[in-house]
N, C-alpha and C positions, 0 to 999 in steps of 0.2 A: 490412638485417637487423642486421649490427653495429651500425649506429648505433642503432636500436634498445633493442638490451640494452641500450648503454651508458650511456642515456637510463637505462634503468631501475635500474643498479649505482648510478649518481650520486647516484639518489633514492631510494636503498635503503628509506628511512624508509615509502616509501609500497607500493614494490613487493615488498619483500623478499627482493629480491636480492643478493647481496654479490658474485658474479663473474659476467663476460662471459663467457658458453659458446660464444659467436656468434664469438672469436677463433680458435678451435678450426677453427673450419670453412673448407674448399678452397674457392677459388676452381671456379666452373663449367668444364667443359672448354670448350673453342670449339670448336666445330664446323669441320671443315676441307670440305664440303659448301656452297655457296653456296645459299640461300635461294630463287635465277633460275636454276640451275641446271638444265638442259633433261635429262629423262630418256633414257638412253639408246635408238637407235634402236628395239629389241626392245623393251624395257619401254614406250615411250610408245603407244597407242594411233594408229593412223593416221587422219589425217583422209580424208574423202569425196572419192572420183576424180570425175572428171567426167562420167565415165559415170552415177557414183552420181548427182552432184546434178541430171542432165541425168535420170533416172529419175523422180525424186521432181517435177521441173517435168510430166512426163508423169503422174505419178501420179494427183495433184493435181484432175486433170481430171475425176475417176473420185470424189472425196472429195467425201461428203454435206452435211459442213459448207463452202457455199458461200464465206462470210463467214472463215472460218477458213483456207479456203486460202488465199485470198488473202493475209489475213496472211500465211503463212508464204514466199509466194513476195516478198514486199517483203521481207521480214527475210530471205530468203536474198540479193537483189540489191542488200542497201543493206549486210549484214555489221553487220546491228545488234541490240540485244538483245530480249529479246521484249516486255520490258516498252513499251520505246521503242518500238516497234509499236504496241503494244495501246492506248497513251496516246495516241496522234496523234490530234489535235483535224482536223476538215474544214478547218478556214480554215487548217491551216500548210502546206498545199499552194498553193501557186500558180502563175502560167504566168509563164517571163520570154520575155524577146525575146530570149536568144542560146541557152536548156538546154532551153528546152522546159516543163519544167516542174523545179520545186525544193522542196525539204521542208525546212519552218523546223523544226528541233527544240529544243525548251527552251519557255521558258524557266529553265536552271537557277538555284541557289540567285543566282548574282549578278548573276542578269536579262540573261543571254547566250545566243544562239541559237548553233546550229552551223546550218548550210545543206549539202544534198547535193545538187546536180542529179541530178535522174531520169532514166535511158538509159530506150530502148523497154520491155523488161517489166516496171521497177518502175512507168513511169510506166504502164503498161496494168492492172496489179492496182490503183494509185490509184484512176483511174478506174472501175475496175469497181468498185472495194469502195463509191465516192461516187454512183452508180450503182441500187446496190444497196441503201445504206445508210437508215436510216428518219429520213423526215420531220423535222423539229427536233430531232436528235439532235444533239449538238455534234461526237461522237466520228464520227473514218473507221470504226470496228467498235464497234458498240454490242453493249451488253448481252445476253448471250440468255438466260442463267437469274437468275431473284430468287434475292437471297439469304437473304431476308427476307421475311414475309407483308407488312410495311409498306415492302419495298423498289417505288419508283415505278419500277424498269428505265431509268433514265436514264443509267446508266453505260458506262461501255466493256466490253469484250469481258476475259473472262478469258484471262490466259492459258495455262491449262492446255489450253483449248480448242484450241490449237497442237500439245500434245503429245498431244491424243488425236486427231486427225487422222494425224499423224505414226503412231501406235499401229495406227491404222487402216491404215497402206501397209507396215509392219512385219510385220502378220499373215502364214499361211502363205498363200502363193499371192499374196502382194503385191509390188510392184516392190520393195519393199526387205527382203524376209523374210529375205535373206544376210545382209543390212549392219547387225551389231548398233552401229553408231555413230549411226544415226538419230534424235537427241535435236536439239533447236532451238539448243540451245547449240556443237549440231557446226556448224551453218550458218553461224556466225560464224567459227568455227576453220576453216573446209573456205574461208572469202574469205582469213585474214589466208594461212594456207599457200601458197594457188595465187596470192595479188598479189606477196606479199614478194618472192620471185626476179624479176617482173616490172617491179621499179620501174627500175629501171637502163637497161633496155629502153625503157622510159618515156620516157627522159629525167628522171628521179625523185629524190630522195632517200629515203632509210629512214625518214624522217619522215612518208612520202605514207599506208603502210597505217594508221600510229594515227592521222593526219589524218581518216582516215574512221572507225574506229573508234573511238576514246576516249570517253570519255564528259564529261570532264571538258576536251573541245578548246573549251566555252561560254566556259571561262573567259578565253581569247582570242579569242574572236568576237565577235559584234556585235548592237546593241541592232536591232532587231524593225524598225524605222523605216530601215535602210542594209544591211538583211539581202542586200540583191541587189548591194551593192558587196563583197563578200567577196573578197578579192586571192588565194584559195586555193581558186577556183571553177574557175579553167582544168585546176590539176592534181586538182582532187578527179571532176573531167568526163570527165578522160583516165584515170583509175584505174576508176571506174564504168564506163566507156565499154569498156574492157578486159573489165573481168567481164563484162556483157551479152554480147559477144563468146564468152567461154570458155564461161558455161550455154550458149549456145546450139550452140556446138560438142560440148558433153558429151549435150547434145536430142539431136544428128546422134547420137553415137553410142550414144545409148540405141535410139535406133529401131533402127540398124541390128541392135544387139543383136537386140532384139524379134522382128525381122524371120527371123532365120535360124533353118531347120529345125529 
């Protein structure tokens, strides 16, 4: 801003200036508030117990949109965003010989994949969505409404179609009519909460939960052709491996909820 005027006093001829009023002025305070600064306990919103997310795996079962569930049951067991979901092409799924199966994601801008092996229920919604999925469609979830009279329906699956599913088990008399945190973007928050404390346990470093989550982990990964030599496939297996573990203990105690008088 100073520099500015000053630019403009210099050249008073043009700008018709003659003083710098921009000298005048304070400096900004700085803020004494960190920008990553985590809100306090009370104020932050809590993420989804186990019970919760072990709920919504039951829900799910009961949801009209077939194809929708499933999404959201992969973006809840992989802690990824919806978008990354919705865009998964059929062919980035494939079978190895030590994970079972793995999910190529990317290509990002720098032509880098991330790779997740799949545990038992993300790799069972795969299948099922692949399964399910229509004919010559590229996409694991195609398209289900045009958006356009001229739209050919060749696309993927929106995602909003996640969050009205979700809307759907939120209602009154739904597994989750309590838990106003029920948004697709809790799903992510409800893996990084319950892994973090877990990596130590691991065997882990702090670097294992954004390993799975980041979105920008392409940029150190690997081109498409060695995608199955990944040197960060044993601990992203045993992170995975964990979750699957934990929904299906949060399953156990949704039932038994369910169950009692």
């Amino acid at each position: 801003m100073k520099a500015v005027f000053g630019w403009a006093v210099e050249n008073s001829e043009v700008s018709g200036l003659t003083a710098n009023v921009a000298t005048e002025l304070k400096r900004a305070p700085t803020s004494s508030v960190s920008a990553y600064e985590e809100h306090e306990e009370s104020e932050a919103p809590r993420a989804l117990t186990l019970e919760e997310l072990g709920m919504i795996v039951i829900g799910l079962e009961a949801a009209k949109n077939h194809a929708a569930r499933l999404a959201i049951l992969l973006q809840m067991m992989t802690g990824q965003r919806r978008m990354t979901v919705v865009r998964a092409r059929r062919r980035a799924f494939v079978e190895h010989p030590k994970y079972g199966m793995v999910w190529k994601i990317g290509p990002d801008k720098s032509g880098k994949f991330r790779v997740l092996p799949l545990p038992d229920l993300a790799a069972s919604a795969v299948r099922a969505a692949q399964a399910y999925g229509r004919t010559g469609n590229a996409w694991l979830f195609p398209q289900q409404r045009l958006r356009r009279k001229t739209d050919p329906g060749t696309g993927h699956m929106s995602e909003r179609m996640l969050n009205e599913v979700l809307e759907e088990l939120r209602a009154p008399g739904g597994p989750l009519a309590s838990a106003p945190w029920a948004a697709t973007h809790d799903l992510r928050r409800a893996f990084v909460t319950h892994m973090r404390p877990r990596v130590t346990t691991l065997g882990l470093t702090k670097e294992a939960v954004p390993m799975i989550t980041r979105a920008d982990e392409g940029r150190y990964g690997l081109d498409e052709t060695v995608y199955d030599q990944d040197p960060a496939l044993p601990d992203k297996s045993l992170m995975l491996e964990e979750w699957d573990r934990l929904i299906k203990e949060g399953c156990a105690q949704a039932e038994a909820r369910l169950q009692r008088p």
